[in-house]
DRENDO-1510 file (C-alpha; in Angstrom, 1 decimal, always signed):
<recs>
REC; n; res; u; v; w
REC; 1; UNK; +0.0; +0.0; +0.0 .
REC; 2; UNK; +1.2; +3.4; -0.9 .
REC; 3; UNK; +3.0; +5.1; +2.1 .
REC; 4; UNK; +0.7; +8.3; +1.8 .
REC; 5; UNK; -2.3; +6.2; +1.4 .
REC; 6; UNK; -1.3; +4.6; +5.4 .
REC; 7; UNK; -0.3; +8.1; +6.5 .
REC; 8; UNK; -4.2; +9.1; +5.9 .
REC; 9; UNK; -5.4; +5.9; +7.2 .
REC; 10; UNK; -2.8; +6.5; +10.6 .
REC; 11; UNK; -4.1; +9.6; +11.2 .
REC; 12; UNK; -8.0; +8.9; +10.9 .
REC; 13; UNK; -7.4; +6.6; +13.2 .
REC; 14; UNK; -5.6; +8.6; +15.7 .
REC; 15; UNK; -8.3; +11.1; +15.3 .
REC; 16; UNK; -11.2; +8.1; +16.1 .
REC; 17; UNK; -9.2; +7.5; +19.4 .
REC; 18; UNK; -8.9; +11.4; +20.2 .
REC; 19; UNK; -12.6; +11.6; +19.6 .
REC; 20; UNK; -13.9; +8.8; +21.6 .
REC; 21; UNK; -11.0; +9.3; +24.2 .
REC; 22; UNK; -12.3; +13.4; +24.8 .
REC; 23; UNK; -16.3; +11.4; +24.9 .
REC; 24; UNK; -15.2; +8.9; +27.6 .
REC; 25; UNK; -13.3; +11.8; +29.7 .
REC; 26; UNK; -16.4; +14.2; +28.9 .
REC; 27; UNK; -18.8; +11.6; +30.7 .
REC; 28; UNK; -16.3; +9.3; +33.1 .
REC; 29; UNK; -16.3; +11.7; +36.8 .
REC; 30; UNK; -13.7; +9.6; +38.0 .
REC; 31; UNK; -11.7; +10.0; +34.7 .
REC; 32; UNK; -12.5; +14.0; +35.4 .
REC; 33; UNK; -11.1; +13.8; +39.0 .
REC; 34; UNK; -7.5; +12.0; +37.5 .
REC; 35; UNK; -7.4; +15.4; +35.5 .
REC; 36; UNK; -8.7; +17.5; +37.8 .
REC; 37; UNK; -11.4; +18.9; +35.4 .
REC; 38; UNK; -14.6; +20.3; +36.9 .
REC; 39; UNK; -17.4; +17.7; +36.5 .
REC; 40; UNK; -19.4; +19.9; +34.8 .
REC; 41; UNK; -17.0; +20.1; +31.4 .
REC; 42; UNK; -17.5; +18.2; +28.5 .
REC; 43; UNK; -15.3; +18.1; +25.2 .
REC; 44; UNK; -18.5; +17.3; +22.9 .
REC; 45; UNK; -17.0; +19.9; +20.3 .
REC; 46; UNK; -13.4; +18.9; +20.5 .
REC; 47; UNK; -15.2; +14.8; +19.8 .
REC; 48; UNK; -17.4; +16.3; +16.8 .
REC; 49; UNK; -14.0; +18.3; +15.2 .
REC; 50; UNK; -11.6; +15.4; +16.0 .
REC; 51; UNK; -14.3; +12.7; +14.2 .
REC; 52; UNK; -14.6; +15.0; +11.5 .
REC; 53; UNK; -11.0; +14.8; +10.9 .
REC; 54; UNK; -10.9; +11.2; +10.9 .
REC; 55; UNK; -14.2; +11.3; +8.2 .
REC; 56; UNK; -11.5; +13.8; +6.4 .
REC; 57; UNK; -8.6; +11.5; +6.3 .
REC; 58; UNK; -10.3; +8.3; +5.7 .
REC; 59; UNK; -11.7; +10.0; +2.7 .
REC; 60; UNK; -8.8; +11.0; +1.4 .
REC; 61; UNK; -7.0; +7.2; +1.6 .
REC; 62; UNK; -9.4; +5.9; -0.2 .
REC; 63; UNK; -8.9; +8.4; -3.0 .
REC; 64; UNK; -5.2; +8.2; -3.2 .
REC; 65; UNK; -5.7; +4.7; -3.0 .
REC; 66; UNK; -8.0; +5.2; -6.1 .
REC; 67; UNK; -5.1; +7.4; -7.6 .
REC; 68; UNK; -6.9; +10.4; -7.2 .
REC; 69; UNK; -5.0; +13.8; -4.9 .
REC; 70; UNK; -6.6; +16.7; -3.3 .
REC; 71; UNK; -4.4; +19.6; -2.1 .
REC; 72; UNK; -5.1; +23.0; -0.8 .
REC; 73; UNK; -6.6; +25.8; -1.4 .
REC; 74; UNK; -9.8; +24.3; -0.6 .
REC; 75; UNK; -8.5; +21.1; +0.5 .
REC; 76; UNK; -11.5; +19.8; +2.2 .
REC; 77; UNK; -14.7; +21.4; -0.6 .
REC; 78; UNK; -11.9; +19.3; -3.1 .
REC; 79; UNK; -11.9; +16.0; -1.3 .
REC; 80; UNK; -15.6; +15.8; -1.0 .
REC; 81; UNK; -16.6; +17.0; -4.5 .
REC; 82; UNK; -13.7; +14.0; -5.7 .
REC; 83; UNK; -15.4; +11.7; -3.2 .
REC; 84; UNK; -18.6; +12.3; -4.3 .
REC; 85; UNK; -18.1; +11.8; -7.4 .
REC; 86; UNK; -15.5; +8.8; -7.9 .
REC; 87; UNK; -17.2; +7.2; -5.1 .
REC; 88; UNK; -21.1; +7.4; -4.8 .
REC; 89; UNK; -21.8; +8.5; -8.7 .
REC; 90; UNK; -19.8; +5.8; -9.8 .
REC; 91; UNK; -21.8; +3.7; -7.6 .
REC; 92; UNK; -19.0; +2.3; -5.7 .
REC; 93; UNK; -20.4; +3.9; -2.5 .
REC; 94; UNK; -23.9; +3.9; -1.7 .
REC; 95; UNK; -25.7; +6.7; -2.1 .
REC; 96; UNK; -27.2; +6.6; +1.7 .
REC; 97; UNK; -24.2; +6.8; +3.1 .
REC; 98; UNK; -22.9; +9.8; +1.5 .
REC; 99; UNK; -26.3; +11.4; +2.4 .
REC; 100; UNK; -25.4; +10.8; +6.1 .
REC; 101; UNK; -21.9; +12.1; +5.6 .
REC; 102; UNK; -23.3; +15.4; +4.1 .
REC; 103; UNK; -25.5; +15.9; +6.9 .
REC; 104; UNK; -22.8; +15.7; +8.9 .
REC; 105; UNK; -21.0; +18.4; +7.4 .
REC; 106; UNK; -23.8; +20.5; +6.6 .
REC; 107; UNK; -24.9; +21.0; +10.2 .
</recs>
């Protein structure tokens, strides 16, 4: 597998175990206490942002894997405009899945 390809797939990863690591601290009191965080905080938008990322990165290893590279300006409007259409138009990717992915990003 090309190098880059695992690089994108490393990093949505890491950004899964930020996201759900920042959830468990938001809702564990004793995890809180270790920290010394009030009880009352919560990381929800830090989880949303980090899960995003790893939507970001996956996307974009599957579409070097495909061959196909997005780069800034615009790095993210280019990745999901090449997603969409090398992945669900082509049929590859079903249609309903894309549609919860957008309003993901939409909201």
């Amino acid at each position: 597998m090309d190098s880059l390809v695992e690089i994108f797939l490393e990093r949505a990863d890491n950004e899964i175990l930020a996201a759900d690591s920042l959830k468990r601290l938001s809702e564990d009191s004793k995890e809180k206490q270790d920290f010394k965080l009030p009880n009352e905080i919560t990381f929800y938008s830090s989880v949303i942002s980090h899960s995003y990322y790893a939507i970001f990165y996956a996307a974009k290893s599957v579409l070097l894997f495909k061959g196909i590279k997005t780069s800034a300006p615009e790095v993210h409007k280019k990745t999901y405009e090449a997603f969409e259409k090398h992945l669900v138009r082509s049929g590859l990717l079903d249609k309903k899945l894309f549609e919860i992915y957008q309003d993901l990003i939409i909201k």
